[in-house]
C-alpha positions as a LaTeX table, in Angstrom:
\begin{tabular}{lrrr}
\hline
Residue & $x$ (\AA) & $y$ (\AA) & $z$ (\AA) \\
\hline
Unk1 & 70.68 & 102.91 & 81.12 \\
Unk2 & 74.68 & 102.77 & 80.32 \\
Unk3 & 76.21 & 99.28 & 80.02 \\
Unk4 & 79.36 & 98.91 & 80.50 \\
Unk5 & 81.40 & 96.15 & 78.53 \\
Unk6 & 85.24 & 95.05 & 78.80 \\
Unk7 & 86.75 & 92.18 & 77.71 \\
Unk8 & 90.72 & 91.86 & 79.24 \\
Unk9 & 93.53 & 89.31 & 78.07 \\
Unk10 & 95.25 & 88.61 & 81.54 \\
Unk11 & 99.14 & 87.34 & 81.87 \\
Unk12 & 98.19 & 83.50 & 82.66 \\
Unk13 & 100.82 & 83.27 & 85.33 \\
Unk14 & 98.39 & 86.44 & 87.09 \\
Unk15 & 94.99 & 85.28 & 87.00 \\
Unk16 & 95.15 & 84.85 & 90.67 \\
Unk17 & 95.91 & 88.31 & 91.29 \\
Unk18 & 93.62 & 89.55 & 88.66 \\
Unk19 & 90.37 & 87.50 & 89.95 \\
Unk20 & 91.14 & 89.00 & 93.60 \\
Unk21 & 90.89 & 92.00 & 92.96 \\
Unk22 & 88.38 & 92.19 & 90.32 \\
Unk23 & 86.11 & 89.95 & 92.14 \\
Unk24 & 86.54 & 92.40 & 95.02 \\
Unk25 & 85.99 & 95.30 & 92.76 \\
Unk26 & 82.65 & 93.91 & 91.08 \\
Unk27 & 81.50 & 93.02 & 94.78 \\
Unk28 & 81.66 & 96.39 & 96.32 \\
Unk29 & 80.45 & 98.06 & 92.87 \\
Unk30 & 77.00 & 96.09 & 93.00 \\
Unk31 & 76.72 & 98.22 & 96.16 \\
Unk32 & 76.73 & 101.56 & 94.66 \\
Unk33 & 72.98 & 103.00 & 94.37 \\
Unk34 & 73.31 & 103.02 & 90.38 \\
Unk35 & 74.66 & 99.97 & 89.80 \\
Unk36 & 72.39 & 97.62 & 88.86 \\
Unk37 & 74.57 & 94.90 & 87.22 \\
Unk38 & 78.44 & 94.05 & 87.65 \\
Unk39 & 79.49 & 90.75 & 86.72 \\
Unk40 & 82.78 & 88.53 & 85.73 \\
Unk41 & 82.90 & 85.75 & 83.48 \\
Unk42 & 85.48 & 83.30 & 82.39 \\
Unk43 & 85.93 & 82.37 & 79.05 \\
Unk44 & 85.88 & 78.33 & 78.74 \\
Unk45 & 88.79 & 77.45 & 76.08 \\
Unk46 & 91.01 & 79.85 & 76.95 \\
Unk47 & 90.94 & 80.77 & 80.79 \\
Unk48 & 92.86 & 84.05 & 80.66 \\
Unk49 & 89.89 & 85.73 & 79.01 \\
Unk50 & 87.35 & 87.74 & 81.12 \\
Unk51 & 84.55 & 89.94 & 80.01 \\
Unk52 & 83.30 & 92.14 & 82.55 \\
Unk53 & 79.65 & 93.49 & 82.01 \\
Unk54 & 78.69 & 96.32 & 83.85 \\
Unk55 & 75.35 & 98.39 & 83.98 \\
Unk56 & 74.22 & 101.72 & 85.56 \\
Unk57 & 71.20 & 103.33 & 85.59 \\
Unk58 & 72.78 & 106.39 & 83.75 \\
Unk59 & 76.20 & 108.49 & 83.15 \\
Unk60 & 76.88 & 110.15 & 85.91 \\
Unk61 & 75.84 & 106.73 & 88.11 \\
Unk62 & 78.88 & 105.11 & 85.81 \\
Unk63 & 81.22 & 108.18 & 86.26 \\
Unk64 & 80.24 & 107.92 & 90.55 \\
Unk65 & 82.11 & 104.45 & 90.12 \\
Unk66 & 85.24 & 105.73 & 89.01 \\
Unk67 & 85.78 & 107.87 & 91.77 \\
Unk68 & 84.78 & 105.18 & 94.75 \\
Unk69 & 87.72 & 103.00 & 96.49 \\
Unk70 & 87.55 & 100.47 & 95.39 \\
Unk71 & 87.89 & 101.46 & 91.51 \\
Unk72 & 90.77 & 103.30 & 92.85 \\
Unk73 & 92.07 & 100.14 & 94.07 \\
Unk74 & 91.40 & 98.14 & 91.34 \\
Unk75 & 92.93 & 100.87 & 88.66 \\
Unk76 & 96.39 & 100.62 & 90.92 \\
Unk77 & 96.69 & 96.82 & 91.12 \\
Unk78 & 95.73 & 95.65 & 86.88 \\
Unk79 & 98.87 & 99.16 & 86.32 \\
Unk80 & 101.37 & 96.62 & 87.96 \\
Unk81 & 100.43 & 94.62 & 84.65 \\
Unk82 & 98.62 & 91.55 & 84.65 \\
Unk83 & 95.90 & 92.99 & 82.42 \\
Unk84 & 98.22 & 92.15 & 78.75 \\
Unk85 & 95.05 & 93.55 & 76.64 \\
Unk86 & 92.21 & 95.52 & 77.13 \\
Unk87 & 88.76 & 96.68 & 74.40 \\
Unk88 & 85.83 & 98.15 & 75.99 \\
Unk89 & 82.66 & 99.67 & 74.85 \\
Unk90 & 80.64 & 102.17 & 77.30 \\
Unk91 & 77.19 & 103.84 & 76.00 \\
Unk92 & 73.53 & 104.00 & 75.92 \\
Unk93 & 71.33 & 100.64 & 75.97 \\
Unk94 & 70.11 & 101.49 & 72.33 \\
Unk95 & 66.30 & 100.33 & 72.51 \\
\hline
\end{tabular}
């Protein structure tokens, strides 16, 4: 299994934007056969923080979701800029 884990700073005066289409994205992407996990949260004292956890059942499952739609969509819309930071970590569940 690959998990998937991203934590974005978002402009406050975008968090609209942001949770339409990434609530859009994570929607669709629970869809794709090796998905198995793609959720949002919101962090409580400071509501411009997301982390985005994402799990596949292996590489090339993850590397499928970059190439559908509505990835494609969602990498156009955060380039106009509401995403101000961005850290991720993608690998291997270690077990």
């Amino acid at each position: 299994m690959i998990n998937v884990i991203v934590i974005l700073e978002v402009d406050p005066a975008r968090v609209d934007d942001f949770l339409e289409v990434i609530t859009y994205n994570a929607a669709e992407s629970v869809k794709e056969p090796g998905c198995l996990r793609f959720e949002v949260n919101r962090q409580f004292d400071q509501p411009n923080l997301f982390a985005l956890s994402e799990q596949y059942v292996d590489k090339a499952a993850m590397e499928a979701h970059y190439l559908t739609p509505h990835f494609a969509q969602w990498k156009e819309k955060s380039a106009t800029g509401f995403v101000i930071k961005r850290w991720s970590v993608k690998g291997p569940v270690l077990e």
